[in-house]
C-alpha positions as CSV (number, residue, x, y, z in Angstrom):
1,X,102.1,94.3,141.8
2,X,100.8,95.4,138.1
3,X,102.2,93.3,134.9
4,X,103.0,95.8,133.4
5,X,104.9,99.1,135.0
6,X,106.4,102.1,132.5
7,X,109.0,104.4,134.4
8,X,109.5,107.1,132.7
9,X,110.3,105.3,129.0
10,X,111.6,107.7,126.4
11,X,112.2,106.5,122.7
12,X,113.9,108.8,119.7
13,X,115.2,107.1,116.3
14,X,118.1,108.0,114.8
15,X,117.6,109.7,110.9
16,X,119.5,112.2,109.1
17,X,117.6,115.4,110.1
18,X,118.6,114.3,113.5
19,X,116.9,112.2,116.5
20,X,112.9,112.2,116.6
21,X,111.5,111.9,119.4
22,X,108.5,109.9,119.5
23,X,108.2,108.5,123.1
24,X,108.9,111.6,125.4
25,X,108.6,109.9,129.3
26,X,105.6,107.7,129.9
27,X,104.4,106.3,132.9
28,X,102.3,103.6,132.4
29,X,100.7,100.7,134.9
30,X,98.6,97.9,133.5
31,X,97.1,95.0,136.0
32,X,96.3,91.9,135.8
33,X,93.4,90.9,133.7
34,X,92.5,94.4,132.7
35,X,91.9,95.9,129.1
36,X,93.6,98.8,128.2
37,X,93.0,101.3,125.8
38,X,95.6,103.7,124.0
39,X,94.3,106.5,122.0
40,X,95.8,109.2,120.2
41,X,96.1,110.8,116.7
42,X,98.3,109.2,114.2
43,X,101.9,110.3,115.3
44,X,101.4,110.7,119.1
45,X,103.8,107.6,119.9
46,X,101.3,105.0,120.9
47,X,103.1,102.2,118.6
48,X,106.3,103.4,119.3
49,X,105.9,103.0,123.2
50,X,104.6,99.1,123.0
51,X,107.1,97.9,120.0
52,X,110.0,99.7,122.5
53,X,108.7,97.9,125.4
54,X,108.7,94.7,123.2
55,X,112.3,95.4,121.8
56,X,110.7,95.7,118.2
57,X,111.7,99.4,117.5
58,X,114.2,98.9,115.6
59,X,118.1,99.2,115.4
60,X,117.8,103.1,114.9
61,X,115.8,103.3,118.0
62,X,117.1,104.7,121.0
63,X,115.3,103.4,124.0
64,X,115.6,104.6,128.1
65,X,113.7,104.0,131.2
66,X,112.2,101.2,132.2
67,X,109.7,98.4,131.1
68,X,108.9,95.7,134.5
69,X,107.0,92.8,133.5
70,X,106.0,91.1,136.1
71,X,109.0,92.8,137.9
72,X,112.1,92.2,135.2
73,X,112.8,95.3,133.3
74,X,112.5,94.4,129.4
75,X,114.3,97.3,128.2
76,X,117.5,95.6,130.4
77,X,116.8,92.1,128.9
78,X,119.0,90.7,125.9
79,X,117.7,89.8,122.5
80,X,117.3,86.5,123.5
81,X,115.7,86.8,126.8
82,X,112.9,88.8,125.1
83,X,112.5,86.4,122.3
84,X,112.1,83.7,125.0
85,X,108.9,86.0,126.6
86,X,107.7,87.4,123.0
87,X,104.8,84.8,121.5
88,X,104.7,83.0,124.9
89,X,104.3,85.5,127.6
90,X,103.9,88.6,125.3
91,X,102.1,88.5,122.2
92,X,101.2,91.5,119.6
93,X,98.2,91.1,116.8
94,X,98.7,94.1,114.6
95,X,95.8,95.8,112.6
96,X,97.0,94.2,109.0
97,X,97.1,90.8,108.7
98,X,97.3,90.3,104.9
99,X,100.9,91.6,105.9
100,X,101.7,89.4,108.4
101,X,100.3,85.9,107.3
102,X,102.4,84.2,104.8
103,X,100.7,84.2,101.8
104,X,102.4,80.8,100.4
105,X,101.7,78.5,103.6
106,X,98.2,77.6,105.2
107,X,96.5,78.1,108.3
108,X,97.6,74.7,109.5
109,X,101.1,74.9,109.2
110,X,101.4,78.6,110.3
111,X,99.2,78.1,113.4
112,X,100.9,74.6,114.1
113,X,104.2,76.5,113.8
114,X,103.4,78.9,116.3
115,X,102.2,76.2,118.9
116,X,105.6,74.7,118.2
117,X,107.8,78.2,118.5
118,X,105.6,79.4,121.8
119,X,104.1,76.5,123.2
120,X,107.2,74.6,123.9
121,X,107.6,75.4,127.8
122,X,104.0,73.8,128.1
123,X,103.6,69.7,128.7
124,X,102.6,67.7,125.5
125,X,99.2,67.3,127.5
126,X,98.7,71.0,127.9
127,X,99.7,72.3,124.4
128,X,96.7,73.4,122.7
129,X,95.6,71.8,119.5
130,X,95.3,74.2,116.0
131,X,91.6,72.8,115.9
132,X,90.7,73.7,119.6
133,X,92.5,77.6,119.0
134,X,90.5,78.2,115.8
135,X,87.4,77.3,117.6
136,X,88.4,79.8,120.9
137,X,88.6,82.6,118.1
138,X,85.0,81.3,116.7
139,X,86.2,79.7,113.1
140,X,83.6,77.6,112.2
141,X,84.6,74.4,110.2
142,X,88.3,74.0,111.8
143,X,89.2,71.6,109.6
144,X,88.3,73.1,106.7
145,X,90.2,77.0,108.0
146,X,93.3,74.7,108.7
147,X,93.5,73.5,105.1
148,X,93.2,77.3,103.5
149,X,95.5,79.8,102.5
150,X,95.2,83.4,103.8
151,X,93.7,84.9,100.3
152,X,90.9,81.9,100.7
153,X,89.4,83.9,103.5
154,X,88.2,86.7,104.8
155,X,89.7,89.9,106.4
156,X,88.0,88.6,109.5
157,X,88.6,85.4,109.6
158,X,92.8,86.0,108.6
159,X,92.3,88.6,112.2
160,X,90.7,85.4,113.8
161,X,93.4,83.1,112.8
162,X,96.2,85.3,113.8
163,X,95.0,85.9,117.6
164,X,94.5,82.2,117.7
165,X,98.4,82.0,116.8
166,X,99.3,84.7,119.4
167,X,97.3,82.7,122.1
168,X,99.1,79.3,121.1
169,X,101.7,80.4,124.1
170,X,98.7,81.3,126.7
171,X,100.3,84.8,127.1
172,X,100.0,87.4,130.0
173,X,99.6,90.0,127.8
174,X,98.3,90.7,124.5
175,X,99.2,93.8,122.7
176,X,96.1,94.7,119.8
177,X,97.8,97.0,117.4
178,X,94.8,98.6,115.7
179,X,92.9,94.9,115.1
180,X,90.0,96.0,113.2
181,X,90.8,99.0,111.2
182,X,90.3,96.7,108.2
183,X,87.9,95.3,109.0
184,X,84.1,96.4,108.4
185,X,81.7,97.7,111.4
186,X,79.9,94.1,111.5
187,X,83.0,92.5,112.0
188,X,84.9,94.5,113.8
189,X,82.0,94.1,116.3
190,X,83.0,90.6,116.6
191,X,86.6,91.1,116.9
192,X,86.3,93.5,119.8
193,X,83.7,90.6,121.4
194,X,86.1,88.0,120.7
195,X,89.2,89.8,122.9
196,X,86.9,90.9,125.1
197,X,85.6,87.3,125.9
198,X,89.3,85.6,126.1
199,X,90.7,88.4,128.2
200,X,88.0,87.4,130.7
201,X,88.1,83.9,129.8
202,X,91.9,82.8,130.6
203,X,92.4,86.7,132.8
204,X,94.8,87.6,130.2
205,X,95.6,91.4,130.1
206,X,95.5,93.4,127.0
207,X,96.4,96.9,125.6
208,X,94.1,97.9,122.8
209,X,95.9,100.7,120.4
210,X,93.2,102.7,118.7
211,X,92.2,105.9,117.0
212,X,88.2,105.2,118.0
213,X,87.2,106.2,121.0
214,X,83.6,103.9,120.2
215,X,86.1,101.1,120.1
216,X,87.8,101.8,123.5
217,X,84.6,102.6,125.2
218,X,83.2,99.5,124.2
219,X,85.5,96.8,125.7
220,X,88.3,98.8,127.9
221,X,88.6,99.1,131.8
222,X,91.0,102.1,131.5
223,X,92.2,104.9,128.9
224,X,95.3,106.5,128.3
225,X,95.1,109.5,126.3
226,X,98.8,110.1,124.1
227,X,99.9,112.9,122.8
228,X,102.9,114.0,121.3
229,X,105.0,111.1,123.2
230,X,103.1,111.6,126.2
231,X,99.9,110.3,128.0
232,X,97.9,113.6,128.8
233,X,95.1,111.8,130.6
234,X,94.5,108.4,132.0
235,X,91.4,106.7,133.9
236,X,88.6,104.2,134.6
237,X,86.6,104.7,130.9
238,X,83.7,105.8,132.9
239,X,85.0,108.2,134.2
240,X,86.7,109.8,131.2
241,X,84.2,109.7,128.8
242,X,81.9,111.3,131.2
243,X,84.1,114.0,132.1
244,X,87.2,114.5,130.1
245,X,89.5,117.1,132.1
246,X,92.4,117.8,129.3
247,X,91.3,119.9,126.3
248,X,92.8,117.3,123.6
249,X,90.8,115.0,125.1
250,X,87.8,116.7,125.0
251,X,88.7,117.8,121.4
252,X,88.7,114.1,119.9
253,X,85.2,113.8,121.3
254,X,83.7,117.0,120.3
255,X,85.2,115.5,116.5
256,X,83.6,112.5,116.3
257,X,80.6,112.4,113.8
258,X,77.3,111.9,115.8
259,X,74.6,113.3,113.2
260,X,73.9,116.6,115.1
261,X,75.6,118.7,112.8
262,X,79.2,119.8,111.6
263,X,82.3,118.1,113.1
264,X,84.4,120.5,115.6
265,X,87.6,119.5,114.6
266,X,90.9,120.2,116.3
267,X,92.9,123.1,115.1
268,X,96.4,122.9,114.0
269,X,98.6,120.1,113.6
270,X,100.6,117.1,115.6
271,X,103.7,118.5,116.8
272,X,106.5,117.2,115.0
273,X,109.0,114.5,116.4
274,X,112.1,117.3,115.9
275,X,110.1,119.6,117.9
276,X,111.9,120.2,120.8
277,X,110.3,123.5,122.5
278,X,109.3,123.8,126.0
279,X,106.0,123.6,127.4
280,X,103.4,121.5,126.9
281,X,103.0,119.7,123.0
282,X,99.1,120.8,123.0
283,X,100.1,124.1,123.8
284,X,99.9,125.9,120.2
285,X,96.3,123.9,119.5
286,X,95.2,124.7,122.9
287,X,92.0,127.2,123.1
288,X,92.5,127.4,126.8
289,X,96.3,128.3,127.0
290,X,98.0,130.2,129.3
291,X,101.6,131.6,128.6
292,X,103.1,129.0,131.3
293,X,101.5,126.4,129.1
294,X,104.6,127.2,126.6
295,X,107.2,127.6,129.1
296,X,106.6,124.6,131.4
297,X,105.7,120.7,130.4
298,X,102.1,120.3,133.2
299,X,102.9,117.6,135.9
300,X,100.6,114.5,136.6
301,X,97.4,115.9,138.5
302,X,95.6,113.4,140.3
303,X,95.4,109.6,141.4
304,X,93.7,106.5,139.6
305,X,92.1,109.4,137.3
306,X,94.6,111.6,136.7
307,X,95.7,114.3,133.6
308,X,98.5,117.3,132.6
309,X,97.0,120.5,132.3
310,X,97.6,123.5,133.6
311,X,93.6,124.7,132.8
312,X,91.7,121.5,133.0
313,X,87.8,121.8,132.3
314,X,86.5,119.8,135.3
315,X,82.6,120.1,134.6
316,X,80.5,117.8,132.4
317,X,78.7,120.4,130.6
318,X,80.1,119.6,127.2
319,X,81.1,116.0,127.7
320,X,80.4,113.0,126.2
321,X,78.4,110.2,127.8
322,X,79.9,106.8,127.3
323,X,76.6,105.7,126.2
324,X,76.6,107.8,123.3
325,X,80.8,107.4,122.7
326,X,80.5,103.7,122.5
327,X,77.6,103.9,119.8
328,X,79.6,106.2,117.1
């Protein structure tokens, strides 16, 4: 049984001009122990999805289908059954964490506060120490990081300290919200490393949300590929990157810089959340589009590896190798 299965999971939020729909039916596995990576354009509901399956969307969000975790539906749980999993079982590092450190307190008391707030089903023998966590996430000097505040250090280290607090529960799965868009190349090197070796230290799953395809072919087992609310194509990374079968995905490789001349970027816009036409969202952007791609939304093709797409381009010629993807 996977850790993590999405049924069908649709999530709109309620504003004036009407519901948006950013989640629009995702189906979604994720074992145990595996790294997953979410990719998309801004807009294309990868947030959305995880802070729905986390109950974090909002009190204008409208949220449907299903979320099992370890087979109990979190979108049926109360508020107070998913604060119970949230920080111990379930924990989410998000790509800003000047925002969500407190600026006034130190490292010490916000890290020993979190060991108190998730650790608390643990043994007084098994709860980890704030020294031994800072040194997991590779601080140097623990004593020293404990007694700072969050403007005394770096953008890196602040990242480091805040996936040390969201392992002070020993979760099943960490969700990575974007972790090193702040961050420079160097470092976010070392950040990608860093949940890379815990995941396969303590077989902790994670779902990496990113815009860089370098990052997800660095450290992920598997892809998903959103699009306007929905995953288009999903796979091993291998397996992908050498052979990407939907056009979108193909077009966010073809624009990545490499240094072998212009960019090929993607014509045309994300759809918008109020759009509610048939057919499928890449349709209008699409260079291989029939007119059933506007009529009718393309079902789930394949098995492991699978995509939506009426006209999927099935050769390698113009692919990527994984090689190359996870050096840009």
């Amino acid at each position: 049984m996977p850790l993590l299965d999405i049924q069908d999971l649709r999530v709109s939020f309620d504003t004036a001009a009407g519901p948006a729909q950013a989640v629009r039916g995702v189906d979604l596995t994720l074992a145990r122990g595996e790294i997953l990576g979410v990719v998309g354009e801004s807009g294309s509901g990868k947030s959305a999805l995880f802070l729905a399956v986390l109950g974090l969307a909002g009190a204008r969000a409208r949220v449907s289908g299903q979320a099992f975790f370890d087979g109990a539906d979190l979108i049926d749980l109360s508020d107070r059954a998913l604060s119970r999993l949230r920080g111990r079982r379930l924990s989410m590092v998000f790509q800003d964490p000047a925002s969500s450190l407190n600026p006034v307190r130190s490292i010490g008391h916000q890290l020993k506060e979190a060991i108190r707030l998730n650790a608390g089903g643990l043994s007084h023998g098994e709860r980890p120490t704030p020294e031994a966590l800072l040194a997991e996430v590779g601080l140097s000097d623990p004593q020293r990081q404990l007694r700072a505040y969050p403007h005394e250090l770096s953008g890196g280290q602040n990242q480091r300290a805040m996936i040390a607090m969201m392992l002070a529960g020993n979760p099943d799965l960490l969700i990575a919200d974007e972790p090193t868009t702040a961050l420079d190349v160097t470092v976010q090197a070392q950040i990608l490393d860093l949940l890379q070796d815990i995941s396969r230290a303590r077989g902790m799953s994670v779902v990496l949300i990113s815009h860089d395809l370098g990052v997800v072919a660095q450290i992920c087992d598997r892809i998903a590929v959103m699009y306007g609310g929905m995953i288009v194509e999903s796979g091993p990374v291998e397996q992908v990157f050498d052979a990407p079968a939907h056009p979108y995905m193909r077009g966010l490789m073809a624009a990545r810089p490499n240094g072998a001349g212009r960019l090929q970027p993607i014509g045309g816009t994300v759809p918008s959340p109020f759009d509610s036409a048939p057919g499928c969202a890449f349709a209008p952007r699409c260079a291989r589009r029939s007119a059933r791609c506007s009529r009718e939304v393309p079902p789930a093709v394949g098995g492991q590896r699978w995509w939506r797409c009426f006209h999927p381009a099935l050769d390698a010629a113009d692919a990527k190798p994984l090689e190359e993807a996870a050096r840009l």
